[in-house]
N, C-alpha and C positions, 0 to 999 in steps of 0.2 A: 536451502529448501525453496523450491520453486515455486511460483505462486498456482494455483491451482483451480485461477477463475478471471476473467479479464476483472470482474469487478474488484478482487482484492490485489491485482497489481495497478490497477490503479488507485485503490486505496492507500497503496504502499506511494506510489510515485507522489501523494498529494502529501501524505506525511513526510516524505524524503525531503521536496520542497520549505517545508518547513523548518525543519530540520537543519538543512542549509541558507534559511533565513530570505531565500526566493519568495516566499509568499509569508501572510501573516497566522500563525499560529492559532490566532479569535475566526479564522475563517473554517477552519477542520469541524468536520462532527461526523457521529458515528463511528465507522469502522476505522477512517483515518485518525480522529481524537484519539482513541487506542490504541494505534498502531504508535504514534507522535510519542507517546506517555509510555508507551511498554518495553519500545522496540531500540537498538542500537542505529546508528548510523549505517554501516556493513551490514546490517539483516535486511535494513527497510532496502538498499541498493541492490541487495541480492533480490528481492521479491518485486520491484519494479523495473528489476531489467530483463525478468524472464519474458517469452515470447508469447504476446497474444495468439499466435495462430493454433487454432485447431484450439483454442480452451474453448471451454461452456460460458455464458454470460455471468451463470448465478452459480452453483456448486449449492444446494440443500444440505444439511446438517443429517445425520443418522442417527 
């Protein structure tokens, strides 16, 4: 599943980080806190490696 906004692959990239013990876990909040707590290893990788180009900054909810 690709990510579908620069800001939620990078919300993914910042839980991935954590994840792999790069950065400190008390530093996430928001959509990465979530991502950190919901998400596999392989999902968060897949969502922060898709390609910003051509995405939207923000993606609105319907």
């Amino acid at each position: 599943m690709p990510a579908k906004s620069k800001a939620q692959q990078m919300a993914a990239g910042a839980a991935l980080a954590a994840v792999r013990g790069e950065t400190d876990e008390s530093e996430l909040k928001g959509a990465s806190r979530e991502m950190f707590d919901s998400m596999t290893e392989d999902e968060l990788e897949e969502l922060a490696s898709t390609s910003r180009k051509g995405k939207p900054r923000h993606v609105k909810d319907s």
